[in-house]
C-alpha positions in Angstrom: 0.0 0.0 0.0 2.8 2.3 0.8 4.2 1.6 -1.7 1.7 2.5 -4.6 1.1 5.7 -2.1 4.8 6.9 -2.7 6.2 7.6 -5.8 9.2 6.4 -6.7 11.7 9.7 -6.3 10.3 9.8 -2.6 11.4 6.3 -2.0 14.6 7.1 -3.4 14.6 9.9 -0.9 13.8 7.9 2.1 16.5 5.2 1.4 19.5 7.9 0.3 18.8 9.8 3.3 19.1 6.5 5.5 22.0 5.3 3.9 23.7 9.1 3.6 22.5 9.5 7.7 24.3 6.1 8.1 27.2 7.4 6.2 27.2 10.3 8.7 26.9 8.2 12.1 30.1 6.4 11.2 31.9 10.0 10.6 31.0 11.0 13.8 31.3 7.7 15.8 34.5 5.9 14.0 37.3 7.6 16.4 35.6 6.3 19.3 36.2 2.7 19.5 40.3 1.4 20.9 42.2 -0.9 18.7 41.3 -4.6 18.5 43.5 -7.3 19.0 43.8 -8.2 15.4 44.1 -5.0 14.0 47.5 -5.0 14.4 48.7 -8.0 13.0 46.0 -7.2 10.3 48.0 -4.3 9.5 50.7 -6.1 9.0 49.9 -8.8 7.0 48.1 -6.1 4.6 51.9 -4.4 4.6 53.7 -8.0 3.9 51.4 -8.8 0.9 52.1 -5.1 -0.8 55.6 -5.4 0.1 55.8 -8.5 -1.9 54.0 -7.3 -5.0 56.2 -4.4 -4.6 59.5 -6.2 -4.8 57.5 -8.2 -8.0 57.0 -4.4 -9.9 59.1 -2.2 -8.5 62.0 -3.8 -6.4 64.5 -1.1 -6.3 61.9 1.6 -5.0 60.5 -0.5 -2.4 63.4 -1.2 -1.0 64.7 2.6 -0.4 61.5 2.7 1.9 61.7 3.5 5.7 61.1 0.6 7.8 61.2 -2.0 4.4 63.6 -4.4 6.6 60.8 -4.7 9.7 58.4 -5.6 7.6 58.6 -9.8 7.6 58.5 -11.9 3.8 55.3 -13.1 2.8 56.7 -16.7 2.6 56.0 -19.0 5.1 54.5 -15.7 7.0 52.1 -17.3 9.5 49.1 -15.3 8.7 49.3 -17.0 4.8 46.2 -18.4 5.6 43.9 -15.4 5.9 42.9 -13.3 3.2 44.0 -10.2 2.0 41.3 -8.2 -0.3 40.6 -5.7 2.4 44.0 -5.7 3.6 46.3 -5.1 0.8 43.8 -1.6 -0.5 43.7 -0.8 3.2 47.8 -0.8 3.3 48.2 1.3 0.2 45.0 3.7 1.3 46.8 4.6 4.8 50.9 5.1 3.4 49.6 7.1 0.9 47.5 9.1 3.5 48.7 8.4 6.7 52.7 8.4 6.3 53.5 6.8 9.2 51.2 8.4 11.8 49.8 5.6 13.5 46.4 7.2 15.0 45.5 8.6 11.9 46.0 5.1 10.1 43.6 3.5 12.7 41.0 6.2 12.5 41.2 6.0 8.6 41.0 2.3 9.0 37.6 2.1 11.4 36.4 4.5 9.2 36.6 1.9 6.0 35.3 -1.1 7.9 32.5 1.0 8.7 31.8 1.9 5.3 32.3 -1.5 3.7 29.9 -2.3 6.1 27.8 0.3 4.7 27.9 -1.4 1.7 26.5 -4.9 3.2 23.9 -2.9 4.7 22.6 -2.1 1.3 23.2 -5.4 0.4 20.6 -6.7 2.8 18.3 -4.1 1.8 18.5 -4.9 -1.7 18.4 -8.7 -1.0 15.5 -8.5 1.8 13.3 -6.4 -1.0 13.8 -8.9 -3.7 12.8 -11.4 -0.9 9.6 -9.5 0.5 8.5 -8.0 -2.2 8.3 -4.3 -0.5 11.6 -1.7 -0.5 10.2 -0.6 3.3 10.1 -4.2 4.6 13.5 -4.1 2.9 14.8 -1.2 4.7 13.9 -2.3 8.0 15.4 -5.2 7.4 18.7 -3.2 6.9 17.3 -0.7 10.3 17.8 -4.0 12.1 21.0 -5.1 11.0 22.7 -1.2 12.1 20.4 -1.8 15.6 22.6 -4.7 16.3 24.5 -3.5 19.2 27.3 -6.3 19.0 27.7 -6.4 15.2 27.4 -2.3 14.9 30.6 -2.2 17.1 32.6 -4.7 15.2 31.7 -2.9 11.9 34.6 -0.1 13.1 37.6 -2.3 14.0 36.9 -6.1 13.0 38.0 -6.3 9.2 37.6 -10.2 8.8 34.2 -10.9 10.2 32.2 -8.0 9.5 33.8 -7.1 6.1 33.1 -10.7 4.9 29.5 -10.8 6.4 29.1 -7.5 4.1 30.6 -8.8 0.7 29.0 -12.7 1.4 25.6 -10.7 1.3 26.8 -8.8 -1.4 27.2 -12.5 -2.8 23.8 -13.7 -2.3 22.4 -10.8 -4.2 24.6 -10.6 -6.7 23.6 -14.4 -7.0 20.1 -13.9 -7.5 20.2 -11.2 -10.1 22.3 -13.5 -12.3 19.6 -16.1 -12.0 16.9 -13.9 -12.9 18.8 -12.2 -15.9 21.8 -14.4 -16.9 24.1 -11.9 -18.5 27.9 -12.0 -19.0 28.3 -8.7 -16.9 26.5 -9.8 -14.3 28.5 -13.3 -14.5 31.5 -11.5 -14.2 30.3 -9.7 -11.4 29.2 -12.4 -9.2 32.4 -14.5 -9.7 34.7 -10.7 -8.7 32.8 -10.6 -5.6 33.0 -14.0 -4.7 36.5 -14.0 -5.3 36.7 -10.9 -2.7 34.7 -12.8 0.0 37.3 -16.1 -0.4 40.1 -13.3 -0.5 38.8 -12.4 3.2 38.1 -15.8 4.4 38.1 -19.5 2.8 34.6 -20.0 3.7 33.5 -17.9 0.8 34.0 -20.8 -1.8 30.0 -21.4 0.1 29.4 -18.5 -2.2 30.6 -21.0 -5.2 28.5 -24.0 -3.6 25.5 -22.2 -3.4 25.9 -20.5 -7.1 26.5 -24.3 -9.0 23.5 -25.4 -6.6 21.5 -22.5 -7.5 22.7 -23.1 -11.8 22.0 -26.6 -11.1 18.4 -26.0 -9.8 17.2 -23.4 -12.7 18.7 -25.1 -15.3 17.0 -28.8 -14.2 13.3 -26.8 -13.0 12.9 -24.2 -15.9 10.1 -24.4 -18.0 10.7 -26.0 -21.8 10.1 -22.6 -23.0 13.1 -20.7 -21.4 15.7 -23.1 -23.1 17.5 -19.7 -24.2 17.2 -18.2 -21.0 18.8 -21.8 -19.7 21.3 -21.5 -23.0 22.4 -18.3 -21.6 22.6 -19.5 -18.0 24.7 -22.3 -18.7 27.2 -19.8 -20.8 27.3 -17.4 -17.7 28.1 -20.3 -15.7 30.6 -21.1 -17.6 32.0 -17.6 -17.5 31.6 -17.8 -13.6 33.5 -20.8 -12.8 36.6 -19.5 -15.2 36.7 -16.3 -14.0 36.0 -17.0 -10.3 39.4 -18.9 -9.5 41.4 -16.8 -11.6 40.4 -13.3 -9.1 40.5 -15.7 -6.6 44.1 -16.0 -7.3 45.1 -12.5 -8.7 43.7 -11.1 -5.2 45.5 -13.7 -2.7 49.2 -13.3 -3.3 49.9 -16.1 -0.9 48.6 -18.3 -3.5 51.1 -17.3 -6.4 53.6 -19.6 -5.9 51.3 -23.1 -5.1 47.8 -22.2 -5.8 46.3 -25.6 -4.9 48.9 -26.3 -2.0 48.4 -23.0 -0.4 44.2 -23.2 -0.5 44.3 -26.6 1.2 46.2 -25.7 4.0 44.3 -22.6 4.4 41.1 -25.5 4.2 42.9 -27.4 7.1 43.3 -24.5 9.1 39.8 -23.6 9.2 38.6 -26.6 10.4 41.9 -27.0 12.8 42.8 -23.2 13.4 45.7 -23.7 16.2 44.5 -21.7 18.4 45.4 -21.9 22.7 42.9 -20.8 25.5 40.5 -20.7 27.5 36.6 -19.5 26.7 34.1 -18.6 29.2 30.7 -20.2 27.7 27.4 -20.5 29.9 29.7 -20.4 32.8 31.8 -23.1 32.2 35.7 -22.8 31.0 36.6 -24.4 27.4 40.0 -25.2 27.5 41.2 -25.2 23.9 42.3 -27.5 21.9 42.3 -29.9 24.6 38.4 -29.7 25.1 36.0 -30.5 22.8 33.3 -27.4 21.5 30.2 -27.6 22.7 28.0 -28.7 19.9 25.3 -25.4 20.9 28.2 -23.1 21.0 27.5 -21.2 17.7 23.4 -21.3 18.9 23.9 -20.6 22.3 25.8 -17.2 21.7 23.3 -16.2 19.5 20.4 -16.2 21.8 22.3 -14.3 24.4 23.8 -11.2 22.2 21.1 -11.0 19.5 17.8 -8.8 21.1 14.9 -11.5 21.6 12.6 -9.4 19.4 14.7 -10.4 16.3 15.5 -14.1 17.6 11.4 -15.0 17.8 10.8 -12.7 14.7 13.3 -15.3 12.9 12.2 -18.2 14.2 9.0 -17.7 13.5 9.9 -16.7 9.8 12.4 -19.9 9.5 8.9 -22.0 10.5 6.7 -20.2 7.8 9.1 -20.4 5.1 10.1 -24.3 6.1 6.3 -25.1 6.2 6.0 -23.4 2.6 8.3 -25.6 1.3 7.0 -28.6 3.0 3.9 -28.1 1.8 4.9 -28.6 -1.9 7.6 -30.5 -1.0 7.1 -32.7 -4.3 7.1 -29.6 -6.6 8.8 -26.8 -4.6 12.0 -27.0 -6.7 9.7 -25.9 -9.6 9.1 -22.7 -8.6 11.7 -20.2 -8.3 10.2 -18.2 -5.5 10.5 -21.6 -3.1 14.3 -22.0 -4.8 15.1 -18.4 -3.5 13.8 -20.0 0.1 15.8 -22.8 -0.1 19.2 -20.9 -0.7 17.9 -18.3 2.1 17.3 -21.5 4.3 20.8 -22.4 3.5 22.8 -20.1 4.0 21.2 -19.8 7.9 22.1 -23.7 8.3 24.9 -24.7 6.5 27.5 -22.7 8.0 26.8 -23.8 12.1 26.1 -27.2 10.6 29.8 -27.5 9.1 31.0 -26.4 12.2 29.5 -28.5 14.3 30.2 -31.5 11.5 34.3 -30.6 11.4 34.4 -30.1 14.9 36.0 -26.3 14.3 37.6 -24.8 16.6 35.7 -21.0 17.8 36.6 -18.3 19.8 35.5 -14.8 20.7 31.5 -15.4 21.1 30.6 -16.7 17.2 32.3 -13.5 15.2 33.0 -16.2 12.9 29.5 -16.5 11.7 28.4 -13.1 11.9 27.8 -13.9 8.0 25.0 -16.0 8.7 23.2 -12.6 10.3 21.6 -11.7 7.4 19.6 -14.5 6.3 18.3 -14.2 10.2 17.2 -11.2 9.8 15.4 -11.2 6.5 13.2 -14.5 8.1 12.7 -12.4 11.4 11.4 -9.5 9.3 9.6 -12.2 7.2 7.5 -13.4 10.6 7.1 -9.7 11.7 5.7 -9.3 8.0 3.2 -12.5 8.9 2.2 -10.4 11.8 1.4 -7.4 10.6 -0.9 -9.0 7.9 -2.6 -10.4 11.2 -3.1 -7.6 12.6 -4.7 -5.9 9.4 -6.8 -9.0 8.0 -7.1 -11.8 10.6 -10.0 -12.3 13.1 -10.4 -9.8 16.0 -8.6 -11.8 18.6 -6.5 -12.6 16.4 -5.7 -9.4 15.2 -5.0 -8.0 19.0 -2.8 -10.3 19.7 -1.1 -10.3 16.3 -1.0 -6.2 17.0 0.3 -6.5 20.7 3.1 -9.0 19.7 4.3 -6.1 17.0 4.1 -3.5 19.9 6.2 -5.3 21.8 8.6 -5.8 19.1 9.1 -2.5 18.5 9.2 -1.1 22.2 12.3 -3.6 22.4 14.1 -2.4 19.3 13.6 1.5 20.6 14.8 0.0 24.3 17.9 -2.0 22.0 18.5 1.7 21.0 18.6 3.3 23.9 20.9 0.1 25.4 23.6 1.0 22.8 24.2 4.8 23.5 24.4 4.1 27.1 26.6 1.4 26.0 28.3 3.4 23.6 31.3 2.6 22.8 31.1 -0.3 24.3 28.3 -2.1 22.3 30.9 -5.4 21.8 29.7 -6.4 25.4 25.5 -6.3 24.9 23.4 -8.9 26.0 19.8 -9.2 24.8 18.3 -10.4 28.1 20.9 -11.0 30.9 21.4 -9.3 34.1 24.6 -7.4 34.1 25.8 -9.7 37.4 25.0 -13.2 35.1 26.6 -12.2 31.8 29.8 -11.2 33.8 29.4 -14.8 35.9 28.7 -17.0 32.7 30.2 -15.2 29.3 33.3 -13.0 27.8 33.4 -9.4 28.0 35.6 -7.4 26.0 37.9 -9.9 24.8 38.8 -7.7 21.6 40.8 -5.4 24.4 38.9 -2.4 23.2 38.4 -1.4 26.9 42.3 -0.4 27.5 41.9 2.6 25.4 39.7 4.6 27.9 41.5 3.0 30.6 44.6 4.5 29.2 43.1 7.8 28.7 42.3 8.1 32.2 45.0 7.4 33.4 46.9 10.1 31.2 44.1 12.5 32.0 44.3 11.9 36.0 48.3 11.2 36.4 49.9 14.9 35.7 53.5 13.0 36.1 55.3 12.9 32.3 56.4 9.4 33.1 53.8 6.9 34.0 54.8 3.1 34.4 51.9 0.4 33.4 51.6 -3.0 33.8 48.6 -5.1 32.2 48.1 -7.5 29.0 50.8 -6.1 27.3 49.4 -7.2 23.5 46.1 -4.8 24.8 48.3 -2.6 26.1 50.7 -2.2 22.7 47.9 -2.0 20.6 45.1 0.6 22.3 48.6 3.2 23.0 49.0 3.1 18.9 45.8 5.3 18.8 47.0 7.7 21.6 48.4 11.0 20.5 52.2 10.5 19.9 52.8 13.2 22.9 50.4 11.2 25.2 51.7 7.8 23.6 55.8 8.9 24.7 54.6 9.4 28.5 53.5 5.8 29.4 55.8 3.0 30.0 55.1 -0.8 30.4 56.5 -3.2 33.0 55.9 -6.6 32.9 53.3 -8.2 35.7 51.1 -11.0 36.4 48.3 -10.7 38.5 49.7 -12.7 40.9 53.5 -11.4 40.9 53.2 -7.8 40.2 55.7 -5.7 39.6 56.8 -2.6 40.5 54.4 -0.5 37.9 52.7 2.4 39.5 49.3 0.9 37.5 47.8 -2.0 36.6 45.3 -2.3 33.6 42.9 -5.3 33.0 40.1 -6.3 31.1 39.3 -9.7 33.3 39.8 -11.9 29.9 43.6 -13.2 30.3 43.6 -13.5 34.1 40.2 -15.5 34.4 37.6 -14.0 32.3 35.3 -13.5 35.7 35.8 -10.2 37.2 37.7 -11.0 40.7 39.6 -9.6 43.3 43.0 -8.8 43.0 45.9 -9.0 44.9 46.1 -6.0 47.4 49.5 -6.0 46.3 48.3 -4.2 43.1 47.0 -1.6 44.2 43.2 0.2 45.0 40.7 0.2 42.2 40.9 3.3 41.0 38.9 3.7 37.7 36.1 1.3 36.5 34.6 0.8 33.1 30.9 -0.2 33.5 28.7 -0.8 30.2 25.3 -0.3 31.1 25.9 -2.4 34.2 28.4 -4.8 33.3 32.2 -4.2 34.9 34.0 -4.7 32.1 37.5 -2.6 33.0 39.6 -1.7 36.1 42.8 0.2 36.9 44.3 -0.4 40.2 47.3 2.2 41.7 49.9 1.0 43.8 50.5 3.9 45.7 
């Protein structure tokens, strides 16, 4: 109804004016947020990979750079086995504009993520119209990907997770426009940004899974009468699976020198990733590798950190699209619409499924599968949609309760609002319905780190002396003083501690991840508690001062 209301240069105002406002939030938000711990070596593996095209093009001028000998060869560098695409434009973007001013290059940098991530959020709009059938169902949709609290705070500093999540949507959409209208350009398309989203993490070749699946399915279900539609499909297929691994390769230098070699072992290490420690899950402690993940991990963080409006909306859309296929389960293949279902079913299922299958090893809540987001959302708004049509055509009672339910689901998206600026900029540490004192008791907090920058600034702020010793997770420590001010930066100076040998460092910095991820008591050697980070209730940050 709305839409036939508006016409169509309104719509186009409504959606450039959410997506331009979006654009601004990031400006004024993206120097907020501390320095993860990845960004760092994600730096650096961006530098490594540009360093070794360099010496490819232009040896002799790379090698007159400052600081070329600290930067480590890409072969055998241990992070071969992660993608590059964002990284290796990110390295060029911030020497050419940055020169060496480290603060700068991290503000620049959270101020990409966010706008790649800008670019997923369109993505999902684009993809949740075609699925609903109405640009403003779309665009909420999108509204309720940004009112994410934990996934709007990765989209400054987390350049894996939430810039694949953005170009795998990207993905799905470009999938399904080559279906409808199979033309070489958008053949080529599909297989450059699938080649980016393998570029940024292995499990993008799901994009290539789903695409032959997809071919497959329209070329076997199509009607007789669109045998040159299927002619042309097949020749863009073709076009896809050439082109595909060849940007697939062009964009992963690591690969260069043993394509296939190089892509299994980045395989293995998916489903094996080395990692050692310990995870705080439902209260209990993982101790990795040696324990085995709980098969509800992936599901389990989800509930907690995703707000319960959007979990029931999504369930209740996963039922009503599963019962629509069920329903025609003989002949559902045979209609497109129910084929578009089935990939959006998919690509909520497959990726938990593998990891459960392969046994993979997770950490940091289930950042890993932020990618799978989407899809949630586009079924939560698809049972919302079921809903509203309640409300507005079912029986009286039915239509109350159908009416009450949507009240309710919007009170707690204003309240999720409200949550996040009080959170702000802390949003990595929201949980949907959890008291402050059992989320600290039974999950993670901040175990990006992100919590030592504002630690560090008060200290700085409330300690006039122009030498200050520290003591604290020195990786945490290393990388939120890179987006100090250099004066500010040159006045602090770490001394190594444990919690329970301290040294003589007049403060002591922690998050409560490394040292047991509860929040406890410390020694009294270390100190009083001085300063305390609380995010909306939960202590997430302390400094203590010896004397």
């Amino acid at each position: 109804m709305i839409n036939k209301l508006l016409p169509a240069r309104h719509q186009r105002l409504i959606v450039g004016s959410f997506f331009g406002l979006l654009v601004l939030l990031g400006l004024l938000l993206h120097r907020d947020y501390g320095v993860s711990a990845d960004e760092r070596v994600d730096r650096l593996n961006g530098m490594v990979n540009v360093k070794y095209i360099a010496e490819l093009v232009v040896p002799a001028l790379v090698r007159n750079q400052a600081g070329y000998e600290l930067i480590p060869p890409l072969k055998n560098y241990i992070e071969n086995d992660h993608g590059v695409a964002f990284e290796i434009p990110m390295a060029l973007v911030s020497f050419v504009l940055t020169r060496g001013d480290a603060q700068a290059a991290y503000y620049l940098r959270h101020f990409c993520i966010f706008l790649v991530f800008v670019a997923g959020v369109y993505a999902l709009f684009r993809l949740s119209t075609l699925y609903l059938k109405s640009w403003r169902w779309g665009l909420l949709t999108a509204l309720l990907l940004v009112i994410s609290p934990r996934l709007f705070a990765d989209a400054f500093y987390n350049a894996k997770d939430i810039v694949f999540m953005s170009l795998f949507t990207l993905g799905i959409y470009s999938l399904l426009r080559f279906v409808r209208q199979p033309t070489l350009p958008r053949a080529l398309l599909h297989a450059l940004i699938t080649a980016l989203a393998v570029d940024i993490r292995i499990l993008g070749m799901l994009l290539v899974a789903f695409t032959v699946g997809m071919l497959g399915l329209e070329v076997l279900f199509r009607p007789n009468d669109q045998r040159t539609a299927n002619r042309q499909l097949i020749k863009g297929a073709g076009v896809y699976l050439a082109a595909t691994p060849v940007a697939i390769l062009i964009g992963w230098p690591a690969l260069w020198e043993a394509p296939f070699a190089n892509l299994l072992a980045s395989f293995h290490s998916l489903s094996k990733y080395p990692f050692r420690g310990t995870l705080l899950y439902w209260g209990n402690t993982i101790h990795l590798p040696v324990d085995p993940m709980p098969w509800h991990y992936i599901p389990g963080w989800i509930l907690v950190t995703t707000p319960v409006a959007y979990t029931l909306g999504a369930a209740g859309g996963f039922l009503l699209t599963l019962f629509a296929l069920l329903k025609q389960w003989r002949t559902f293949l045979q209609t497109p619409e129910h084929r578009q279902n089935l990939l959006l079913l998919l690509w909520l299922l497959v990726p938990p499924l593998l990891v459960i299958g392969l046994n993979s090893i997770l950490y940091n809540a289930w950042r890993h599968l932020f990618f799978i987001y989407p899809a949630l959302l586009i079924l939560a708004v698809r049972g919302l949609y079921y809903l509203y049509c309640l409300a507005r055509y079912a029986s009286r009672t039915r239509a109350w309760v159908a009416s009450l339910l949507l009240v309710a689901a919007g009170l707690e998206g204003v309240y999720t609002v409200v949550r996040m600026v009080r959170l702000h900029p802390h949003q990595y540490v929201y949980f949907s319905f959890l008291p402050p004192s059992a989320a600290e008791r039974l999950f993670e907090l901040d175990y990006w780190g992100l919590s030592y920058r504002e630690g560090l600034e008060w200290v700085l702020a409330h300690d006039p002396n122009p030498q200050i010793t520290i003591s604290g997770n020195p990786s945490y420590l290393d990388n939120n003083m890179l987006i100090l001010p250099p004066s500010q930066r040159a006045r602090l100076r770490y001394i190594p501690s444990h919690a329970e040998t301290p040294t003589e460092a007049c403060y002591f910095l922690t998050a409560y991840h490394y040292y047991g991820a509860r929040p406890k008591t410390y020694p009294d050697s270390l100190g009083r508690e001085v300063y305390t980070i609380r995010a909306d209730g939960l202590r997430i940050f302390s400094v203590f001062k010896r004397w």
